[in-house]
RODO-2510 file (C-alpha; in nm, 4 decimals, decimal comma):
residues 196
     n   res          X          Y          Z
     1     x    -0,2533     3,4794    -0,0717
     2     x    -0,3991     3,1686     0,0970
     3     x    -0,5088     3,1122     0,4459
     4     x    -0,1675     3,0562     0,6925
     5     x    -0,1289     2,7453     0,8441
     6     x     0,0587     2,6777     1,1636
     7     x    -0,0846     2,4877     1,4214
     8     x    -0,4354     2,3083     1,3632
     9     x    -0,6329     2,1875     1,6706
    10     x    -0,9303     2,0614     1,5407
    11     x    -1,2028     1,7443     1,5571
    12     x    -1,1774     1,5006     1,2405
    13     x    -1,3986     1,2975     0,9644
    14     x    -1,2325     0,9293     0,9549
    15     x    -1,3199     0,7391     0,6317
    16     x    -1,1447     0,4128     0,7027
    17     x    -1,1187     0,3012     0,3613
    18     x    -0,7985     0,1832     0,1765
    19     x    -0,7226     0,2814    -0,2106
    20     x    -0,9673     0,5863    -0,1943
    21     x    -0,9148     0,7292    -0,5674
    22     x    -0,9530     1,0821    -0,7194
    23     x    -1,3092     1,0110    -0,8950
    24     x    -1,4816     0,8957    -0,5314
    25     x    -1,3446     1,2096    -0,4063
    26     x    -1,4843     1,4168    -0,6733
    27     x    -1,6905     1,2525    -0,9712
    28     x    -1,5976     1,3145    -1,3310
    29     x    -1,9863     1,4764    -1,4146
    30     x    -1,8792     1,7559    -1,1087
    31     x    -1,5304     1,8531    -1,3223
    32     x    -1,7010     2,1272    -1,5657
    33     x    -1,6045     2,4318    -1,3661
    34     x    -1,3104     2,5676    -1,3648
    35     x    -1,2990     2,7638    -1,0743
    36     x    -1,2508     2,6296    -0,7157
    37     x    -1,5647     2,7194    -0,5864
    38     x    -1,8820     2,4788    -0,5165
    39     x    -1,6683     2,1634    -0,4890
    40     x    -1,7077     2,1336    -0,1202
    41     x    -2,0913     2,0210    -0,1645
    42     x    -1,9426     1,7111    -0,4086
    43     x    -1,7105     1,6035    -0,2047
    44     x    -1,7629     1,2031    -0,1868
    45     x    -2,0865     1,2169    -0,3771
    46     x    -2,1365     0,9133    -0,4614
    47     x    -2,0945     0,7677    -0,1368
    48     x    -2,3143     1,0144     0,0730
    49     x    -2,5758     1,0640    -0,1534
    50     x    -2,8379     0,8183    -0,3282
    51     x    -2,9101     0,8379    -0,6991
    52     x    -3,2049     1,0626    -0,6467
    53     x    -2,9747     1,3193    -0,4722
    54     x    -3,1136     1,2286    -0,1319
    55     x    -2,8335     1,1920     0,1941
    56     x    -2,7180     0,8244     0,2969
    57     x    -2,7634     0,8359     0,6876
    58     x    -2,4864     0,5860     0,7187
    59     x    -2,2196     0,7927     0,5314
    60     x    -2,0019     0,9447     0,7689
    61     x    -1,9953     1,2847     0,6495
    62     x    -2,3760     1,3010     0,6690
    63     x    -2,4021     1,2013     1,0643
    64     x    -2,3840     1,4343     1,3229
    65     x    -2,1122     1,2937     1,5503
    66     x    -1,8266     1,3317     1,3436
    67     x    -1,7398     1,7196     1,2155
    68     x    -1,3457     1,8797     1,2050
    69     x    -1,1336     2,0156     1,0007
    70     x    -0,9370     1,6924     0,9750
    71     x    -0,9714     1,4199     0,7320
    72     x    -0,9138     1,1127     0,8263
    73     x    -0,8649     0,8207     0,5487
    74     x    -0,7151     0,5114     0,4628
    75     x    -0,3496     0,4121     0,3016
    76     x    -0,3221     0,4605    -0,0732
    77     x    -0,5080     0,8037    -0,0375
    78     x    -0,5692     1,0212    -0,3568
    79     x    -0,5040     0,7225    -0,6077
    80     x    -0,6032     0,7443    -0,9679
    81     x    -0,6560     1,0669    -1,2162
    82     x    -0,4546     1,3220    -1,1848
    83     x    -0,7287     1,5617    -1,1382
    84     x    -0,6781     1,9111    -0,8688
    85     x    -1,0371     1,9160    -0,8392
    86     x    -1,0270     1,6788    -0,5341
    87     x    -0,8275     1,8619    -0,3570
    88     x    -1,0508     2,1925    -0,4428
    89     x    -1,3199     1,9614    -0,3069
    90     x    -1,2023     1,8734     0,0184
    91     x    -1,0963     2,2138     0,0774
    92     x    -1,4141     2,3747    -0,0253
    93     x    -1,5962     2,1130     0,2278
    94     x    -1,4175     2,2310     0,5005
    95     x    -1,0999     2,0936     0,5748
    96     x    -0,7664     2,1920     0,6272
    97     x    -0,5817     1,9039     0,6789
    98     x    -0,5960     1,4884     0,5125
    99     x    -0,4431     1,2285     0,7373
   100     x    -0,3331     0,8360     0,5750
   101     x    -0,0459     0,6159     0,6002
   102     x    -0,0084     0,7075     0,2304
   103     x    -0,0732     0,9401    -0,0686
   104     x    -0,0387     0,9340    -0,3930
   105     x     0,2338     1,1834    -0,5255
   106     x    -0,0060     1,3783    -0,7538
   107     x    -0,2710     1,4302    -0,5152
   108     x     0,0048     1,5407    -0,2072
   109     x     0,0941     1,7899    -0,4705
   110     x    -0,2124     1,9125    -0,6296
   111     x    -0,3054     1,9251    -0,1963
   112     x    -0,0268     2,1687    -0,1282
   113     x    -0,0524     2,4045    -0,4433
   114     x    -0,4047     2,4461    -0,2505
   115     x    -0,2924     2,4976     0,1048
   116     x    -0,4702     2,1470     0,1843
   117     x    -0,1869     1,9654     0,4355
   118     x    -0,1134     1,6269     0,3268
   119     x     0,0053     1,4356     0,7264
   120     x     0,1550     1,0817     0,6385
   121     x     0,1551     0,8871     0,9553
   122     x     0,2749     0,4937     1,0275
   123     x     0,0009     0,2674     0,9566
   124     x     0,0587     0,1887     1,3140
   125     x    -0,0130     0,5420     1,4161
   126     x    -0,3099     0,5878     1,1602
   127     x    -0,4584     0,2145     1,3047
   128     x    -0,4192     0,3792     1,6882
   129     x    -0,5781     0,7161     1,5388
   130     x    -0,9103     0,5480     1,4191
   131     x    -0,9618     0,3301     1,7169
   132     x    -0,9559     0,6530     1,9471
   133     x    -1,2070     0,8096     1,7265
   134     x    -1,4215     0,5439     1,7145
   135     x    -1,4021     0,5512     2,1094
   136     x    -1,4048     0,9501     2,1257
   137     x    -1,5830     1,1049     1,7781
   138     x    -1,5107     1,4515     1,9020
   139     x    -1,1409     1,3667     1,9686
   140     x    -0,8917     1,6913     1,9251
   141     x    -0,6111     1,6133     1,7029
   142     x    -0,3414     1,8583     1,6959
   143     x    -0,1272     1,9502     1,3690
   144     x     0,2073     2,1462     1,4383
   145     x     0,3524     2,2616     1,0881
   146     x     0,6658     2,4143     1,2109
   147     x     0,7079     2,1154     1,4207
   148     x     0,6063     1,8538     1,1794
   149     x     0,4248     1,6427     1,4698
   150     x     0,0828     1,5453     1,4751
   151     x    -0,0592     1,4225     1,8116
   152     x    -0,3856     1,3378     2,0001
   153     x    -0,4180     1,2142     2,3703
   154     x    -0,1175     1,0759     2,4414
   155     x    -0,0014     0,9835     2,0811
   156     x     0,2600     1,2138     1,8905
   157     x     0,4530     1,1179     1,5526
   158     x     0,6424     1,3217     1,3390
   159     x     0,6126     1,3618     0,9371
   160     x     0,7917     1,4739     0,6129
   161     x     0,7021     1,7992     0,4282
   162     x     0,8859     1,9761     0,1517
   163     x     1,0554     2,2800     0,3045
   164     x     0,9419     2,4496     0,0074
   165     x     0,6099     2,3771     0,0675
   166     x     0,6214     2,3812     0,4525
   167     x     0,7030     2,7739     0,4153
   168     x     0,4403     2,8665     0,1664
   169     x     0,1718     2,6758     0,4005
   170     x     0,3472     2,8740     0,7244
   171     x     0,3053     3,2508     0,5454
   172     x    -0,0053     3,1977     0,2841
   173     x     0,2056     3,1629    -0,0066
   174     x     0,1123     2,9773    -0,3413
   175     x     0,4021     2,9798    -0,6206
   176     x     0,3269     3,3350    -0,7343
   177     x     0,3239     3,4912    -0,3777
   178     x     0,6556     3,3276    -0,3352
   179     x     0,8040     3,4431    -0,5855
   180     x     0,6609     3,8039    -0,5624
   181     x     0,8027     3,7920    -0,1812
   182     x     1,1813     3,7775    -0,3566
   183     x     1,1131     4,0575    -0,5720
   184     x     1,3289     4,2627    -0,4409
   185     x     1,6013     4,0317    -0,4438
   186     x     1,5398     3,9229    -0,7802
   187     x     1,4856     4,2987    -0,8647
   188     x     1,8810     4,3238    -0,6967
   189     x     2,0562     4,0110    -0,8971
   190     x     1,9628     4,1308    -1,2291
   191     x     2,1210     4,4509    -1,1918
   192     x     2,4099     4,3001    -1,0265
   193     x     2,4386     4,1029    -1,3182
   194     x     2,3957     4,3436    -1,5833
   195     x     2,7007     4,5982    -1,4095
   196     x     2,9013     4,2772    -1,4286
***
């Protein structure tokens, strides 16, 4: 089982970069384990910390007025390698939820196998979305699952989810617990089909 999601209110991160790609999410060096655990402290590595291991002050994830459960990024997000291991890092750092105007297909899927909600907004609505937070850093931005709307002040848009997916997310589910949840109807076809 994995951790439910329904509705998320929660502060967010923005990164306001376009094209942000699998390896600045998680370097290649950090992909030895094979586990999901530890990630969370790689998470953007590069970019928050110098070669000597010590914290960039200007990185966003390393000041003090942005924390949440919500990332926020740039169109084209999750480009590159194919690699799971960024979404085990973003999860492990904390968040629940990754809002762009785009993601590539891999990463939205490697995200949802690891109840890590992929949100694709309008660019329009992502543009309006950074502005606020750049105005409010501790704005509340609320995800509704079983609605499919994300919203914040007096913004709301809709988005697209696999209903697959969408119900796995709602009750916890990764592919084996879904599976195991129709065991009893499985259980009840196959004997149906062997008196036939």
């Amino acid at each position: 089982m994995q951790d439910k999601f329904t509705t998320l209110t929660a502060t967010a991160v923005p990164i306001n970069i376009e094209n942000i790609d699998t390896d600045q999410i998680i370097p290649a060096r950090f992909l030895k384990a094979t586990d999901k655990t530890g990630f969370g402290s790689r998470l953007f590595y590069d970019w928050r910390s110098e070669p000597n291991g010590q914290l960039k002050k200007d990185f966003v994830l390393n000041q003090n007025s942005y924390k949440g459960e919500i990332l926020i990024a740039g169109k084209n997000f999750g480009c590159g390698s194919s690699r799971e291991h960024a979404a085990w890092a973003i999860r492990g750092a904390g968040f629940r939820a990754v809002v762009s105007s785009y993601f590539a297909d891999i990463f939205r899927n490697n995200a949802l196998n690891n109840a890590l909600l992929p949100v694709q907004v309008s660019e329009k609505f992502l543009k309006t979305l950074f502005s606020a937070l750049i105005h409010e850093p501790r704005l509340y931005i609320t995800i509704d699952l079983p609605g499919q709307t994300i919203r914040f002040a007096a913004e709301e848009e809709k988005f697209d989810i696999d209903p697959y997916k969408k119900e796995c997310l709602i009750k916890g589910f990764d592919d084996i617990d879904y599976l195991l949840n129709l065991k009893e109807k499985i259980n009840a076809f196959e004997e149906q089909r062997f008196k036939n």
